[in-house]
OpenMM code with the backbone's topology and positions (N, CA, C; nanometers):
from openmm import Vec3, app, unit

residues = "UNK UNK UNK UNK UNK UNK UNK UNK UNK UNK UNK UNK UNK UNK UNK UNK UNK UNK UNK UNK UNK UNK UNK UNK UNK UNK UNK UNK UNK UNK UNK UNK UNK UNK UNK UNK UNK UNK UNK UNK UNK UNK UNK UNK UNK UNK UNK UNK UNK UNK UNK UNK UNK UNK UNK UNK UNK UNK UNK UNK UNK UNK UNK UNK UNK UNK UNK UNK UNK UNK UNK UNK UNK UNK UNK UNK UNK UNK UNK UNK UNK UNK UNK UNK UNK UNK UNK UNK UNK UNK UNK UNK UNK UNK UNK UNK UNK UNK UNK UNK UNK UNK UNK UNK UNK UNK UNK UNK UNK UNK UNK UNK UNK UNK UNK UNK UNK UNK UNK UNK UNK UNK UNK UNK UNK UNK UNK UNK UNK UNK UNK UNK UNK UNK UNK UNK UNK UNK UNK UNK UNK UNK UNK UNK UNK UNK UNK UNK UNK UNK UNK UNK UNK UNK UNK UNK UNK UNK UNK UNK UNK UNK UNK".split()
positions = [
    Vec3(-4.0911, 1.8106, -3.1349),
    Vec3(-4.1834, 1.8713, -3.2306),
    Vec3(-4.2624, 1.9796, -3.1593),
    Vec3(-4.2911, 2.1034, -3.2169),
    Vec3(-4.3562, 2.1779, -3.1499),
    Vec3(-4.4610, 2.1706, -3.1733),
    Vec3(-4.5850, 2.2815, -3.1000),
    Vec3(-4.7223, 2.2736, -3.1381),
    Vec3(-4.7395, 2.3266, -3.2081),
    Vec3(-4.6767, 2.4276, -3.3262),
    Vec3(-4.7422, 2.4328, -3.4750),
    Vec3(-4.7605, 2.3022, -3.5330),
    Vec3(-4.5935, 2.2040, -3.5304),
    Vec3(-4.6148, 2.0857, -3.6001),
    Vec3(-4.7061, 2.0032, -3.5880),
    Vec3(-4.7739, 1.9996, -3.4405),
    Vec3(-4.9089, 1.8778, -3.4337),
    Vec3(-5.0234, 1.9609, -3.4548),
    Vec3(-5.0014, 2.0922, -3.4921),
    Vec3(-5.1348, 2.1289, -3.5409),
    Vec3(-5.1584, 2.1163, -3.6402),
    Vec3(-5.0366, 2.1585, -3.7421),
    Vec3(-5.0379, 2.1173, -3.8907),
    Vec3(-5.0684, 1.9556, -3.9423),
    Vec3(-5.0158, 1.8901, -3.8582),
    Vec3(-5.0213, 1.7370, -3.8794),
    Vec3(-5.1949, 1.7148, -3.8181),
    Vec3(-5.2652, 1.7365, -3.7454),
    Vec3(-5.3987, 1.7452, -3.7200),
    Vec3(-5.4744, 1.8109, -3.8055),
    Vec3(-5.4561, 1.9150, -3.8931),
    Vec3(-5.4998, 2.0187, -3.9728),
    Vec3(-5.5040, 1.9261, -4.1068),
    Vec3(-5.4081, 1.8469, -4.1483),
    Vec3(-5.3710, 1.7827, -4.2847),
    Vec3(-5.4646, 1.6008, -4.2690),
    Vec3(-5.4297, 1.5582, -4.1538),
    Vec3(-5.5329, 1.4376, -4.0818),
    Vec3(-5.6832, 1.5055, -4.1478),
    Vec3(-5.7390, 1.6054, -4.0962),
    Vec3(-5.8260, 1.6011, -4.1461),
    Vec3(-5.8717, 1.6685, -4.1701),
    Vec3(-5.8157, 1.7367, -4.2931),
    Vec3(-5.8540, 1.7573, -4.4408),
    Vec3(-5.8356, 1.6303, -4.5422),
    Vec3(-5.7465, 1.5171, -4.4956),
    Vec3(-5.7590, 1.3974, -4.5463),
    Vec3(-5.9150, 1.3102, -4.5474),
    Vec3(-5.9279, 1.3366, -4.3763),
    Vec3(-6.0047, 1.2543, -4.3638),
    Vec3(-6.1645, 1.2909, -4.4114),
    Vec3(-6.2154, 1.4624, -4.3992),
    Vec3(-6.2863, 1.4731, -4.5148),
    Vec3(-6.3073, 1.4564, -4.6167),
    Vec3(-6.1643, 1.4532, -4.7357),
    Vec3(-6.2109, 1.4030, -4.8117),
    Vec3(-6.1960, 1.2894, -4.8605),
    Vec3(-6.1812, 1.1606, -4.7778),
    Vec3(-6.2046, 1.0608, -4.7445),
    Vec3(-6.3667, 1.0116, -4.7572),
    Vec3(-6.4277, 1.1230, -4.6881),
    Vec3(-6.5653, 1.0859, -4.6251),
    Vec3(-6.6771, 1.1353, -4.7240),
    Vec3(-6.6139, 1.2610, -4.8310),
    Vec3(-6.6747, 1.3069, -4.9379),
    Vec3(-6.7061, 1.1848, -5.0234),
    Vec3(-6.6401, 1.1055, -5.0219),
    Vec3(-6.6175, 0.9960, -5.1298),
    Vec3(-6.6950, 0.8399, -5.0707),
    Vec3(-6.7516, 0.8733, -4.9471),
    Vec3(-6.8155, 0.7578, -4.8998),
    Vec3(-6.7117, 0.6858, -4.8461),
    Vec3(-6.6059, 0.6899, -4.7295),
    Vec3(-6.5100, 0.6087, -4.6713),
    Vec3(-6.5314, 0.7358, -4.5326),
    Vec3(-6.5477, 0.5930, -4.4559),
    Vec3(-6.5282, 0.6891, -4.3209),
    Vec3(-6.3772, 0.7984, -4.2572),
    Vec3(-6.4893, 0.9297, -4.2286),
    Vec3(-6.3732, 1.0079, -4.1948),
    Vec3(-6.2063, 0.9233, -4.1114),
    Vec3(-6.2528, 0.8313, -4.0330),
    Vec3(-6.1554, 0.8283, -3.9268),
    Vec3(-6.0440, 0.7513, -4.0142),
    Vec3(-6.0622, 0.6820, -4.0969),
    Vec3(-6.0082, 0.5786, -4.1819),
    Vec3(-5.9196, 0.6459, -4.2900),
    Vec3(-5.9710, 0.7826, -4.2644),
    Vec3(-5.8705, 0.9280, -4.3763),
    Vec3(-5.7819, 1.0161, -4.3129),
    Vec3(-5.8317, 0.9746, -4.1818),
    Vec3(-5.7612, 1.0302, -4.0558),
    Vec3(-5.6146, 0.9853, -4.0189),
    Vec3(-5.6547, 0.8374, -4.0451),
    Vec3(-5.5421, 0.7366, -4.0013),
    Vec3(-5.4424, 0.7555, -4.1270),
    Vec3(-5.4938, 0.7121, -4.2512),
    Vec3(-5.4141, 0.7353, -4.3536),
    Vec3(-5.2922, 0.8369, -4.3738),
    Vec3(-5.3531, 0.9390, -4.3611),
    Vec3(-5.2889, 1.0617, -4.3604),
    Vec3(-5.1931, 1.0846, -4.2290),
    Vec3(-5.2158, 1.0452, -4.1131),
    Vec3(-5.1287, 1.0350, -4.0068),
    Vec3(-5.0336, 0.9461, -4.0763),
    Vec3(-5.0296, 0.8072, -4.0899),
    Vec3(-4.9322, 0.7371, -4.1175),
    Vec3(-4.8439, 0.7957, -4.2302),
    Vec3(-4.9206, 0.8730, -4.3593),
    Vec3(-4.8493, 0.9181, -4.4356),
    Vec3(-4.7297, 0.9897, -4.4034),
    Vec3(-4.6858, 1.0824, -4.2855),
    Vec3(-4.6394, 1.2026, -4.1951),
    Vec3(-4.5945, 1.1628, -4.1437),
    Vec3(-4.5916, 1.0374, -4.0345),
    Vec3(-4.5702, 1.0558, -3.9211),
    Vec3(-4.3644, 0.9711, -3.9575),
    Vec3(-4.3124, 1.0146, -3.9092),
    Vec3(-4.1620, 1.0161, -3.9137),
    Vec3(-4.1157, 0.9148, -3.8609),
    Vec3(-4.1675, 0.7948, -3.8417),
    Vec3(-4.1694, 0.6421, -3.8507),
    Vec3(-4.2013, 0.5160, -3.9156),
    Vec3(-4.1227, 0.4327, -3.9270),
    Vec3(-4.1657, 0.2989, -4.0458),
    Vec3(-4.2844, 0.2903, -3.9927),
    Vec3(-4.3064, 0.2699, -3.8722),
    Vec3(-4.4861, 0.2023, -3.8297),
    Vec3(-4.4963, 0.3068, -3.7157),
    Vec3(-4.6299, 0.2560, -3.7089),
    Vec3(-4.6896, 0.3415, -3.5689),
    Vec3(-4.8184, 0.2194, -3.4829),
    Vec3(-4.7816, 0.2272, -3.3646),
    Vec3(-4.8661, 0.1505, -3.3317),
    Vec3(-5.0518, 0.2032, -3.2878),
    Vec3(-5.0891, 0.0949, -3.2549),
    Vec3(-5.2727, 0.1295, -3.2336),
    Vec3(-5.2788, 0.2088, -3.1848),
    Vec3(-5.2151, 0.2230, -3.0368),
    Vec3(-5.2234, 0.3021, -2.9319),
    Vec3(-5.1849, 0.4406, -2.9179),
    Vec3(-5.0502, 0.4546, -2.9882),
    Vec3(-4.9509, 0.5831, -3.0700),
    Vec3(-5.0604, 0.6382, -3.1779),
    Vec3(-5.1502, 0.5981, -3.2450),
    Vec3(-5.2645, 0.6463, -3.3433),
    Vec3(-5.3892, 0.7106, -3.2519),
    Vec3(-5.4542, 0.6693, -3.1979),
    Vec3(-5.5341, 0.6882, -3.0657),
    Vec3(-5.5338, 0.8066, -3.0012),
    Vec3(-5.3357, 0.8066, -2.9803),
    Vec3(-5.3020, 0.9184, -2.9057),
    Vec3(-5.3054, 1.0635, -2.9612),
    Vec3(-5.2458, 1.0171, -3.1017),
    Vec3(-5.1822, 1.1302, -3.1916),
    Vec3(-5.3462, 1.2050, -3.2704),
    Vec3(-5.4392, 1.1471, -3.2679),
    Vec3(-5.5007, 1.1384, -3.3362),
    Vec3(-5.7312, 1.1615, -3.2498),
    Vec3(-5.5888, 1.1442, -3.1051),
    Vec3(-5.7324, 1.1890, -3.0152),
    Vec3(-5.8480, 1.1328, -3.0546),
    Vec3(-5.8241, 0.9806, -3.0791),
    Vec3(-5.9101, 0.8992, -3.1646),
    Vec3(-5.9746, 0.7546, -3.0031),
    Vec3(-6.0494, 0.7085, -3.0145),
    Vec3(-6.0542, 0.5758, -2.9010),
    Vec3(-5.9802, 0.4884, -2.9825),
    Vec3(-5.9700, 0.3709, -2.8747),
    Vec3(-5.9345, 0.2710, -2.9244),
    Vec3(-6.0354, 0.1571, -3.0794),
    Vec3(-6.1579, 0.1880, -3.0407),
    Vec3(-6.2198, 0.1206, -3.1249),
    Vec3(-6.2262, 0.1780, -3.2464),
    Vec3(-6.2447, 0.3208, -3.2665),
    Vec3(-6.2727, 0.4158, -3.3528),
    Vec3(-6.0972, 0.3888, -3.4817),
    Vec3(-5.9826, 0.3579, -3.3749),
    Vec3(-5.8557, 0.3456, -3.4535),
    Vec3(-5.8875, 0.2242, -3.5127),
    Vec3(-5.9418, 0.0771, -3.4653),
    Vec3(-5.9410, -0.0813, -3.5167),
    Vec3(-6.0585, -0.0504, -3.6317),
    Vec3(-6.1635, 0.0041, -3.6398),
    Vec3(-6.2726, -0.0145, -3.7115),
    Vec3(-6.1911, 0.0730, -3.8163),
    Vec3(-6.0914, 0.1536, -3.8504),
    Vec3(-6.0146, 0.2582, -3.9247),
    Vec3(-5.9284, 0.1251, -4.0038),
    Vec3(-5.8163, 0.1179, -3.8991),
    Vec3(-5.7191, 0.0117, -3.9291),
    Vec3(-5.7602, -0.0828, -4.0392),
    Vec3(-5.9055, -0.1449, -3.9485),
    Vec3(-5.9302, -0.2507, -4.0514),
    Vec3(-5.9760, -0.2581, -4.1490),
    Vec3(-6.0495, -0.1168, -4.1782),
    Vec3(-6.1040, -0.0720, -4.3493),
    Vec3(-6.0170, -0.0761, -4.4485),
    Vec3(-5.8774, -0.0036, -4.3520),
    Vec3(-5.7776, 0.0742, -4.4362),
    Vec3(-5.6970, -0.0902, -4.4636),
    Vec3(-5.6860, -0.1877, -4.4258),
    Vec3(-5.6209, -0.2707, -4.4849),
    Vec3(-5.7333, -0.4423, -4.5880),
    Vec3(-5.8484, -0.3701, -4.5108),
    Vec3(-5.9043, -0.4297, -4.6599),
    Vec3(-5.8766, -0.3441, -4.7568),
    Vec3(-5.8946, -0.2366, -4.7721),
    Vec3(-5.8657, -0.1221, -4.8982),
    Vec3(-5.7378, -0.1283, -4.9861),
    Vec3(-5.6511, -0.2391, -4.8490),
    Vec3(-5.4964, -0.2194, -4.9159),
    Vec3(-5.4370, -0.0916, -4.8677),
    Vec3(-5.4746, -0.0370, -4.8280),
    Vec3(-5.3941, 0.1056, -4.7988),
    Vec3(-5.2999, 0.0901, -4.7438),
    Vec3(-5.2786, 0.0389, -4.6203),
    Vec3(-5.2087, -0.0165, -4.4982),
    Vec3(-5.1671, -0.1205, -4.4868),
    Vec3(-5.0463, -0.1924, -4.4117),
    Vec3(-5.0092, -0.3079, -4.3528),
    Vec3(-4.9857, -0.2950, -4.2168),
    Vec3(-5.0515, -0.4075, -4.1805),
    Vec3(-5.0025, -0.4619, -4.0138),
    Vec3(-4.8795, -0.4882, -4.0035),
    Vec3(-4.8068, -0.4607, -3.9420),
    Vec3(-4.6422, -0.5224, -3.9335),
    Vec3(-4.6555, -0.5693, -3.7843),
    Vec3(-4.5695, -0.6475, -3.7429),
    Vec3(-4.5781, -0.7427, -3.6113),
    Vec3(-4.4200, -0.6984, -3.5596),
    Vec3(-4.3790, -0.6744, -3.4652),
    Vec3(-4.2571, -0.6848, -3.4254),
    Vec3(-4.2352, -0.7559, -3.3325),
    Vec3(-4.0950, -0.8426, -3.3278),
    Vec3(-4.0563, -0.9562, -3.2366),
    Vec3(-4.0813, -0.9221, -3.0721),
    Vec3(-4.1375, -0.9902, -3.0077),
    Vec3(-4.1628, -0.9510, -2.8682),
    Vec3(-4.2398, -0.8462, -2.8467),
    Vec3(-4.3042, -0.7880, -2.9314),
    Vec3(-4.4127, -0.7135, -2.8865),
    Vec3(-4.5272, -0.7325, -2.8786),
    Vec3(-4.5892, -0.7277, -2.8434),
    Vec3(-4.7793, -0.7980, -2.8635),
    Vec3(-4.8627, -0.6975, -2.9494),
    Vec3(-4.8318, -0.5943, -2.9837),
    Vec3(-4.9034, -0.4911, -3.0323),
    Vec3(-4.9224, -0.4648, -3.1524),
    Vec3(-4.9942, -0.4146, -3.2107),
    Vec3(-5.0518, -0.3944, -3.3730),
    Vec3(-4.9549, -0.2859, -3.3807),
    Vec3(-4.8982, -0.2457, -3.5296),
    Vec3(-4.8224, -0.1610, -3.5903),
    Vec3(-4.8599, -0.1170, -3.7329),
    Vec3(-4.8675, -0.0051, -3.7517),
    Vec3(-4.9711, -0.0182, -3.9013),
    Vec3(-4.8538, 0.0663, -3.9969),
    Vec3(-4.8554, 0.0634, -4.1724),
    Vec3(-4.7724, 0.1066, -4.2092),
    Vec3(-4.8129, 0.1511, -4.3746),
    Vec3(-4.7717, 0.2305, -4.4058),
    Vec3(-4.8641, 0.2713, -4.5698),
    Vec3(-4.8363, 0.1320, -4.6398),
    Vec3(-4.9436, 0.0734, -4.7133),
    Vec3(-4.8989, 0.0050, -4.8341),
    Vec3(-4.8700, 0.0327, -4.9570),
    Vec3(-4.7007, 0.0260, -4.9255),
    Vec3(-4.6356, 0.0947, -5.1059),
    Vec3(-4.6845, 0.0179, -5.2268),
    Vec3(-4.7079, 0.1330, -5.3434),
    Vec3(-4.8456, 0.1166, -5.4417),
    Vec3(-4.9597, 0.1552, -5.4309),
    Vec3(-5.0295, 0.1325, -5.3301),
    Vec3(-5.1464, 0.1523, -5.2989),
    Vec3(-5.2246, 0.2564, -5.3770),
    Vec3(-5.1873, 0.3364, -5.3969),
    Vec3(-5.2120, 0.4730, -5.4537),
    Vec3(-5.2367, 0.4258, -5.6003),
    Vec3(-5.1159, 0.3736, -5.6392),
    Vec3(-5.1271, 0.3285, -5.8149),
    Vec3(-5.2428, 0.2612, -5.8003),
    Vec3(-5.2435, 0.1366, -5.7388),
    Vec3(-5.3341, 0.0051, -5.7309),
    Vec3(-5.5077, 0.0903, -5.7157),
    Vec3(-5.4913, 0.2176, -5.6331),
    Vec3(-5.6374, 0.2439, -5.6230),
    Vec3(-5.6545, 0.3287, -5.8123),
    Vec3(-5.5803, 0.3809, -5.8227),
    Vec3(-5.5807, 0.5033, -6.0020),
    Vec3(-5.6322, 0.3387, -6.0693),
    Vec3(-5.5852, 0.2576, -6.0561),
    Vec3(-5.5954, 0.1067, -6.1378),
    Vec3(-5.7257, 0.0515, -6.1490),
    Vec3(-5.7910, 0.0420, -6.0336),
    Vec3(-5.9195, -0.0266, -6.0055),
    Vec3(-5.9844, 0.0676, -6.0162),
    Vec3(-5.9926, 0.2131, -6.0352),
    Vec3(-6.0924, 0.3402, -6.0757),
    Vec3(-6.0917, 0.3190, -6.2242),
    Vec3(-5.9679, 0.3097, -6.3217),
    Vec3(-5.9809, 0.3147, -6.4230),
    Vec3(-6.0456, 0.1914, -6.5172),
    Vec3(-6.0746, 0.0724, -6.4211),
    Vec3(-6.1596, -0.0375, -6.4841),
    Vec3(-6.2653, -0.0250, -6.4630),
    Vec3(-6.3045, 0.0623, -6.3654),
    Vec3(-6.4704, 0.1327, -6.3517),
    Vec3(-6.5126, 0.1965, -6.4958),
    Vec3(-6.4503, 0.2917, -6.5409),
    Vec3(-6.4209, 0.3302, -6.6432),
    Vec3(-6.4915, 0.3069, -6.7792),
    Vec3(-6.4060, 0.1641, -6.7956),
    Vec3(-6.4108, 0.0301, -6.9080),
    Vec3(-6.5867, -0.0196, -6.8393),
    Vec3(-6.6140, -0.0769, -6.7083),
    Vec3(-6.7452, -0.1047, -6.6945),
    Vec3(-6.8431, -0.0313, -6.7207),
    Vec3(-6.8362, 0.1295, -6.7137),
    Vec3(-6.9538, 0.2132, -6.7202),
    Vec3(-6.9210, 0.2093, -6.8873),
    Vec3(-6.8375, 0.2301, -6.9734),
    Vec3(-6.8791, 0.2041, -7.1154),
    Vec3(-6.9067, 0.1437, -7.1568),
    Vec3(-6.8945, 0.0030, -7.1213),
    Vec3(-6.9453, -0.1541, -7.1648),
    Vec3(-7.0980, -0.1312, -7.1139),
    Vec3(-7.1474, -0.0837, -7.0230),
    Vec3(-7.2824, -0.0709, -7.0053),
    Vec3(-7.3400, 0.0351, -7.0761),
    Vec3(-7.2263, 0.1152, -7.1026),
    Vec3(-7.3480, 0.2344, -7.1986),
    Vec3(-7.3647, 0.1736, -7.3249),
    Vec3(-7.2446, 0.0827, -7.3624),
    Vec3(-7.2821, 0.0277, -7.5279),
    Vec3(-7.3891, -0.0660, -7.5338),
    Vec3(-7.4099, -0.1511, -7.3762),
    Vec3(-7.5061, -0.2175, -7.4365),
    Vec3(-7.6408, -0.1409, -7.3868),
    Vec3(-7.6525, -0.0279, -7.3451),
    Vec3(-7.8011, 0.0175, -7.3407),
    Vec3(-7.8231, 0.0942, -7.4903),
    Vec3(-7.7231, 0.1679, -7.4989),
    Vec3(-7.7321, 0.1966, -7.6438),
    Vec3(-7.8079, 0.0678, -7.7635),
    Vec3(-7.7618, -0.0146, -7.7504),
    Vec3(-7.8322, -0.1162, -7.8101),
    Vec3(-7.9035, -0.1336, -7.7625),
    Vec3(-7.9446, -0.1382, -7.6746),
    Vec3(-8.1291, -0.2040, -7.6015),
    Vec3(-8.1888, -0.0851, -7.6432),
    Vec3(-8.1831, 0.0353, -7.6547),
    Vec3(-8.2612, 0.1484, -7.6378),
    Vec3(-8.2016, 0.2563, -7.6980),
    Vec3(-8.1448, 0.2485, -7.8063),
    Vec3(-8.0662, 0.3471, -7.9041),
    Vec3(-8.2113, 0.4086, -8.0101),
    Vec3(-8.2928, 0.3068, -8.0082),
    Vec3(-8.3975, 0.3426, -8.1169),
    Vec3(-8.4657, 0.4434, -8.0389),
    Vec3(-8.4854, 0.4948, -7.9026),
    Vec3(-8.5152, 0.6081, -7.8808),
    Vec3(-8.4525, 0.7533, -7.8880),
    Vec3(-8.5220, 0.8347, -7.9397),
    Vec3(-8.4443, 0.9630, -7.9675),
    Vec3(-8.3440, 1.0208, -7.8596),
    Vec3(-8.4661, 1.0775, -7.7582),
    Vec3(-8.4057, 1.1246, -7.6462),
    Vec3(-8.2605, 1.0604, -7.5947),
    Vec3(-8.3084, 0.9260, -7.5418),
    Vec3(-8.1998, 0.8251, -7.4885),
    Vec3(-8.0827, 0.8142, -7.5630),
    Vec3(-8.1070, 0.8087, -7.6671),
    Vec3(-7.9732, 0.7662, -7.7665),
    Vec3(-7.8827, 0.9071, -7.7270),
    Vec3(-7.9328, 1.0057, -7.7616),
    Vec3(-7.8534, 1.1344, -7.7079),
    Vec3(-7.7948, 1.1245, -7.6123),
    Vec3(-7.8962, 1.1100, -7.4355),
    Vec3(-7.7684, 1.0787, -7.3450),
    Vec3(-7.7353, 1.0140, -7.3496),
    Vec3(-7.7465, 0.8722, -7.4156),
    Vec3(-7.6498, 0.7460, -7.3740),
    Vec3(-7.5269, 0.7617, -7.4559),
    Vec3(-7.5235, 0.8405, -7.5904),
    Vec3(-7.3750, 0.8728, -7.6633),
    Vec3(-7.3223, 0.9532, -7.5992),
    Vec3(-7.3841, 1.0473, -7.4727),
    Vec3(-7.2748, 1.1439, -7.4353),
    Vec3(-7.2024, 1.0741, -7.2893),
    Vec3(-7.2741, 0.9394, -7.2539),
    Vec3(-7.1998, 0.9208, -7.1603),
    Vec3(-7.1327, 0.7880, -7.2136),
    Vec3(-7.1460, 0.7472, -7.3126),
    Vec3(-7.0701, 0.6107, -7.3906),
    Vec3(-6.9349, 0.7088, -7.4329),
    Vec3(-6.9580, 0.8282, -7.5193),
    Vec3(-6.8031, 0.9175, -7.5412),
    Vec3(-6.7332, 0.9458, -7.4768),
    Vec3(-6.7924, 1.0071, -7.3755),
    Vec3(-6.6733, 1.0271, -7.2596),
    Vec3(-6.5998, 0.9361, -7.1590),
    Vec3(-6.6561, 0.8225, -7.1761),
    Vec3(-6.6574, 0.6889, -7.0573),
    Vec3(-6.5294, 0.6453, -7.1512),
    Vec3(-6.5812, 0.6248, -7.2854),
    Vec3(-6.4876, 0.5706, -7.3656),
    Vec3(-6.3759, 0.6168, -7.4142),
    Vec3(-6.3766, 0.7088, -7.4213),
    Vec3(-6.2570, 0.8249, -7.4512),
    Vec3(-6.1166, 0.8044, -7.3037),
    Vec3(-6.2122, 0.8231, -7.2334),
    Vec3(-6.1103, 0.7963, -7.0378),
    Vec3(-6.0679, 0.6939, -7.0369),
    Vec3(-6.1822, 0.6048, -7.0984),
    Vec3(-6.1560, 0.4568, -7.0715),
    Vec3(-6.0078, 0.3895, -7.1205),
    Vec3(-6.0212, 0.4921, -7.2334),
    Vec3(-5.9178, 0.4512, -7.3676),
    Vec3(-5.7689, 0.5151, -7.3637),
    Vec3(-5.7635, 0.6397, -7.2723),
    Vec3(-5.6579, 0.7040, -7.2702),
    Vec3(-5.6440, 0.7499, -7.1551),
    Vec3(-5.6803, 0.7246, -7.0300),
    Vec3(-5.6189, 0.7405, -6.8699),
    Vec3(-5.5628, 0.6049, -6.8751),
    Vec3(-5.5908, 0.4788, -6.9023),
    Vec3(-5.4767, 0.3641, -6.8831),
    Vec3(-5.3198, 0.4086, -6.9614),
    Vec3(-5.3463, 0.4139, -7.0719),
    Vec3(-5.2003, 0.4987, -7.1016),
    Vec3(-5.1007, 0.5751, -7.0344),
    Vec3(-5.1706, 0.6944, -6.9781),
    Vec3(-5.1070, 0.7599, -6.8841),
    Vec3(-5.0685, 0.7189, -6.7695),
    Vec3(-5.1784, 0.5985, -6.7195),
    Vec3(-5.1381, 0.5470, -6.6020),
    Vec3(-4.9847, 0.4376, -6.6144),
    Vec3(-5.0176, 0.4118, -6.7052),
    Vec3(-4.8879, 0.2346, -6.7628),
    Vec3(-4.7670, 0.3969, -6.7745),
    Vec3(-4.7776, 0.4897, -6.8479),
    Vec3(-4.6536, 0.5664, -6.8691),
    Vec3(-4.6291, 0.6269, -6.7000),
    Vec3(-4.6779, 0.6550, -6.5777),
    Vec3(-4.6091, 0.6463, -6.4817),
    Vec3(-4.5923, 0.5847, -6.3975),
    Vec3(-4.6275, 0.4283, -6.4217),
    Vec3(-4.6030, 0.3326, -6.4070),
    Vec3(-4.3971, 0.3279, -6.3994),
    Vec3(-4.4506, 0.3332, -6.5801),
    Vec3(-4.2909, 0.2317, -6.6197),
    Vec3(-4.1939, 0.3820, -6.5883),
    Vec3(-4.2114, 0.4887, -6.5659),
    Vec3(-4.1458, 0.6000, -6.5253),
    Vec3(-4.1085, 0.5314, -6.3684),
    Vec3(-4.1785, 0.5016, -6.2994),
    Vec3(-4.1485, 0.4905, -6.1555),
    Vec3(-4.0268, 0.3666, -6.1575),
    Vec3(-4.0918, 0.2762, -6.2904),
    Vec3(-3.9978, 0.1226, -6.2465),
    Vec3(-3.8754, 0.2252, -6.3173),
    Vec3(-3.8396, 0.2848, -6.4148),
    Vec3(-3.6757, 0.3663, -6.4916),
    Vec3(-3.6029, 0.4338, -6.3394),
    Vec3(-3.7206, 0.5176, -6.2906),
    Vec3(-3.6495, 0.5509, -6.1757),
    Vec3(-3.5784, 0.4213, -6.0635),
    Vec3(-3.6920, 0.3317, -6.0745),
    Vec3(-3.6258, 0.2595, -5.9223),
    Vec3(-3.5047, 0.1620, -5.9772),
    Vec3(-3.4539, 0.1818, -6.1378),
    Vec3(-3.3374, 0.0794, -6.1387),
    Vec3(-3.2517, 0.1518, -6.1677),
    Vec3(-3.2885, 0.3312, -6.2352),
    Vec3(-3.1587, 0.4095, -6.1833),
    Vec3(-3.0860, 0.4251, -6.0551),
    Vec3(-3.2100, 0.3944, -5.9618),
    Vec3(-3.1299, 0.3873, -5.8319),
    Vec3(-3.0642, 0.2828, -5.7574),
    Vec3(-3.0760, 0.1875, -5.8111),
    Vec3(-3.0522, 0.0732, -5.8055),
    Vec3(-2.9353, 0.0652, -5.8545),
    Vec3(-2.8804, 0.1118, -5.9629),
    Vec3(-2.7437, 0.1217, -6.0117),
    Vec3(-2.6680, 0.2084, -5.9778),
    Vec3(-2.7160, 0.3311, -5.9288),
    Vec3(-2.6365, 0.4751, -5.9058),
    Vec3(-2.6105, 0.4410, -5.7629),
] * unit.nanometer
topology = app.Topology()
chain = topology.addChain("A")
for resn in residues:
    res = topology.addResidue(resn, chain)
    for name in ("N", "CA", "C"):
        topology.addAtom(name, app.Element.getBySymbol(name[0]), res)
């Protein structure tokens, strides 16, 4: 690989990992992500992340281990090796569009019931319908879209499955 390629692959690390960090998730943890996304292996180990990534050792585990509470990632173990191996978790991506879009459903269920606690005020009632409409509107029609590329992904994976 030459040194455009690890610059580009450092360049894309983090612009990941900013906006990773825009969103309240630590940069390094957007860092890692995005490396693993790229990097031209089933796994990569702790140390191979560290390296690639001009990261310490602790700075990669405190990453690692966000990224697989998050689900993002899996640990994979290989026979006779002692070493951590980390690897995207397929879905992950859907599974996060999934748990955003029940945020969704919660912020309208709370605007309906402030609307009722406090609809009899003028002012309030105004913003609380403009954020009960739009909450509810997303709420009501991003799951759709999401279930339709959903079941698009499962048509694809049993065309291939047969072809």
């Amino acid at each position: 690989m030459g040194e455009t390629d690890r610059e580009l692959e450092l360049e894309f690390a983090e612009a990941m990992g900013g906006f990773f960090e825009s969103g309240g998730v630590p940069r390094m943890s957007g860092r890692v992500w995005a490396y693993l996304l790229i990097v031209d292996a089933p796994s990569v180990s702790a140390a191979d992340l560290g390296e690639a990534l001009g990261a310490s050792a602790g700075a990669i585990s405190s990453a690692t281990t966000f990224l697989q509470q998050l689900g993002f990632i899996d640990r994979v173990r290989i026979p006779g090796d002692r070493r951590d191996y980390y690897t995207p978790h397929r879905g992950a991506v859907a599974e996060l569009v999934r748990s955003r879009l029940d945020r969704l459903v919660t912020v309208e269920a709370l605007a309906s019931e402030a609307l009722e606690r406090f609809g009899d005020r003028q002012h309030a009632r105004t913003r609380l319908e403009e954020v009960h409409d739009v909450y509810h509107w997303y709420a009501r029609e991003l799951p759709k879209l999401h279930e339709r590329f959903l079941e698009e992904q499962r048509e694809a994976a049993r065309a291939t499955q047969k072809g």
